[in-house]
Backbone as ProteinMPNN parsed JSONL, in Angstrom:
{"seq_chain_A": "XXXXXXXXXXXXXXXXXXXXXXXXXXXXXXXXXXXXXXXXXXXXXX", "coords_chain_A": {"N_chain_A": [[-19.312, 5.488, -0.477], [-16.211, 3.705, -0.368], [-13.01, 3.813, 0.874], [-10.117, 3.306, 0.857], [-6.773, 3.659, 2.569], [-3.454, 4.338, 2.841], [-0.352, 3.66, 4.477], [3.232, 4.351, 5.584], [4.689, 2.751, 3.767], [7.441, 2.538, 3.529], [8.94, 0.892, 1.609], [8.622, -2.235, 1.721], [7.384, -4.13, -0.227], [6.281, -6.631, -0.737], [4.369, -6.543, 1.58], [2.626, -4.684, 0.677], [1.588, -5.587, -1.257], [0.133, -7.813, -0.491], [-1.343, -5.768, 0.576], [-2.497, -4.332, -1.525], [-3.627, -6.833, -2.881], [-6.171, -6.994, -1.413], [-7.663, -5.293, -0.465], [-8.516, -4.672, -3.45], [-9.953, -7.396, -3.246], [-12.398, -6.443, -1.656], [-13.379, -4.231, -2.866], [-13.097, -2.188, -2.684], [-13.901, 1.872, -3.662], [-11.978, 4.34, -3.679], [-8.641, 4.142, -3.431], [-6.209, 5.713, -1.526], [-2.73, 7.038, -0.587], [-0.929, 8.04, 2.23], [1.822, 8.491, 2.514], [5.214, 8.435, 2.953], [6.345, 5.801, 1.296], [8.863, 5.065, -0.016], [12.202, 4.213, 1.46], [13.504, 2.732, 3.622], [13.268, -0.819, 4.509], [12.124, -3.776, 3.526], [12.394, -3.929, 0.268], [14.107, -1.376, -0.745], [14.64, -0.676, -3.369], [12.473, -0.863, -5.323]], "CA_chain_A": [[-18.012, 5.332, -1.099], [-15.389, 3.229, 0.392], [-11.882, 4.434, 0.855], [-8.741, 2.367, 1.365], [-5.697, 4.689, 3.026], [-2.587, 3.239, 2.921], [0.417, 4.763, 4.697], [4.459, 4.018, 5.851], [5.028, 1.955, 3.334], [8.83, 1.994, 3.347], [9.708, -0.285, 0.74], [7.893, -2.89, 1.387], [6.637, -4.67, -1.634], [5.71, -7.804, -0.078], [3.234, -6.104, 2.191], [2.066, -3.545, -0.358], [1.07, -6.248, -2.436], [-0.768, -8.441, -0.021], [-2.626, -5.09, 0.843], [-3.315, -4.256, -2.621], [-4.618, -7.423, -3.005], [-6.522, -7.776, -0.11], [-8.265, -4.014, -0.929], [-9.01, -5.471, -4.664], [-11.135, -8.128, -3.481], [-13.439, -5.954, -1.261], [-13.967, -3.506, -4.138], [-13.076, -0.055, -2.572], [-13.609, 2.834, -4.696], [-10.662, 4.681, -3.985], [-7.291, 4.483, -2.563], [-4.893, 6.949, -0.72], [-1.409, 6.649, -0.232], [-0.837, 9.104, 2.692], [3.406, 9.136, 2.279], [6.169, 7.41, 3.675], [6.405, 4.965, 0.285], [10.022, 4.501, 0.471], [13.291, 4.724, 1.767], [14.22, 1.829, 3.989], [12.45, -1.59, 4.096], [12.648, -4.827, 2.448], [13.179, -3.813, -0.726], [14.087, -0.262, -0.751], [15.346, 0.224, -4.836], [11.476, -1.357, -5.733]], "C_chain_A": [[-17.057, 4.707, -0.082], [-14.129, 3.16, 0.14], [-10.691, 3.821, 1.762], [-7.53, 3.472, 1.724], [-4.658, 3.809, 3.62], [-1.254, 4.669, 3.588], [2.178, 4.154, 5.215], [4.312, 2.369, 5.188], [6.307, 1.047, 3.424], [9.351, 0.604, 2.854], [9.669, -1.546, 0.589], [6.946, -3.892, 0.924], [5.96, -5.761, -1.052], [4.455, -7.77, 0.816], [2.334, -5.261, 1.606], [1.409, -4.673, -1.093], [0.187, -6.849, -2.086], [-1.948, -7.147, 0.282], [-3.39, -4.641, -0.407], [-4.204, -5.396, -2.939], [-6.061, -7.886, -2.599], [-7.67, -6.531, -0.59], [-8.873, -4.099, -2.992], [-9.992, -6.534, -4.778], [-12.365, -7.633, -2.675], [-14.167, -4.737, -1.764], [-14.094, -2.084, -3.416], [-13.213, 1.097, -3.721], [-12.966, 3.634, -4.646], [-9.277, 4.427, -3.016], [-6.354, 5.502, -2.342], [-3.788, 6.564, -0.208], [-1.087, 8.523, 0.779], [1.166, 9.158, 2.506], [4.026, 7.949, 2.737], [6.519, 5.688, 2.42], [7.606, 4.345, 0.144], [11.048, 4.522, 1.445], [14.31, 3.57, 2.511], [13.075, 0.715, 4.39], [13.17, -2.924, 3.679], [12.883, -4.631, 1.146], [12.578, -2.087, -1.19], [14.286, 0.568, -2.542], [13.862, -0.035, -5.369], [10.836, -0.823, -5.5]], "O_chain_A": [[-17.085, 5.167, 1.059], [-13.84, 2.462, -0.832], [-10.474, 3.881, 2.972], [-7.453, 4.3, 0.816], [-4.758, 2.931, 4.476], [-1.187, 5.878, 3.371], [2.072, 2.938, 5.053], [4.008, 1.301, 5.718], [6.477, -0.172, 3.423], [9.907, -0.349, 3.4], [10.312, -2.155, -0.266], [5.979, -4.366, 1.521], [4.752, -5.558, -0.929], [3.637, -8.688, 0.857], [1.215, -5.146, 2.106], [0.364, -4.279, -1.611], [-0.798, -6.855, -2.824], [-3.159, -7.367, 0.252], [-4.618, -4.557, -0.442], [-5.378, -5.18, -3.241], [-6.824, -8.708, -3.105], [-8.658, -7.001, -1.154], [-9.713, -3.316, -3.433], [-10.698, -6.765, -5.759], [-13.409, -8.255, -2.875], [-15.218, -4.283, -1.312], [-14.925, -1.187, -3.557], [-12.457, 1.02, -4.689], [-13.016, 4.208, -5.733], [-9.271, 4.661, -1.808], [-5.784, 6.047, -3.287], [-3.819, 5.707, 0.675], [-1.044, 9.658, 0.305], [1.584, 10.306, 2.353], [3.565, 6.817, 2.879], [6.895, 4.63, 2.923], [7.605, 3.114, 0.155], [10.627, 4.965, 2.514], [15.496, 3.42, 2.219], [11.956, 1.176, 4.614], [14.376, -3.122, 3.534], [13.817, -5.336, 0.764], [11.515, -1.653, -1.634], [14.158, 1.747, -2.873], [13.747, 0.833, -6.235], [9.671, -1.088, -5.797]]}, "name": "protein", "num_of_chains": 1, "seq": "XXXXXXXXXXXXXXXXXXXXXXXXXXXXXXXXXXXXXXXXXXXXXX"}
C-alpha cells in the first residue's frame, strides 16, 4: 500500500494542487493530511 502524507499546508492552494496532482499520477492508495491546512499562506480564505 502506498501512502501519500501531506502536512503544513497553510493556505496554500497553489502548492496543494501541484501536490495533489503530482500524488494522482503515481496512484497512491491513500492520503493523510497530518494538520496545519490553514491559517496564513497564499490564499488563506481558500
Amino acid at each position: 500500500m502506498r501512502i501519500a502524507i501531506l502536512s503544513d499546508i497553510h493556505g496554500n492552494l497553489e502548492a496543494l494542487q501541484s501536490v495533489l496532482d503530482h500524488a494522482k499520477g503515481v496512484g497512491y492508495d491513500r492520503l493523510v493530511c497530518l494538520g496545519d491546512v490553514v491559517g496564513y499562506g497564499a490564499n488563506p480564505q481558500e
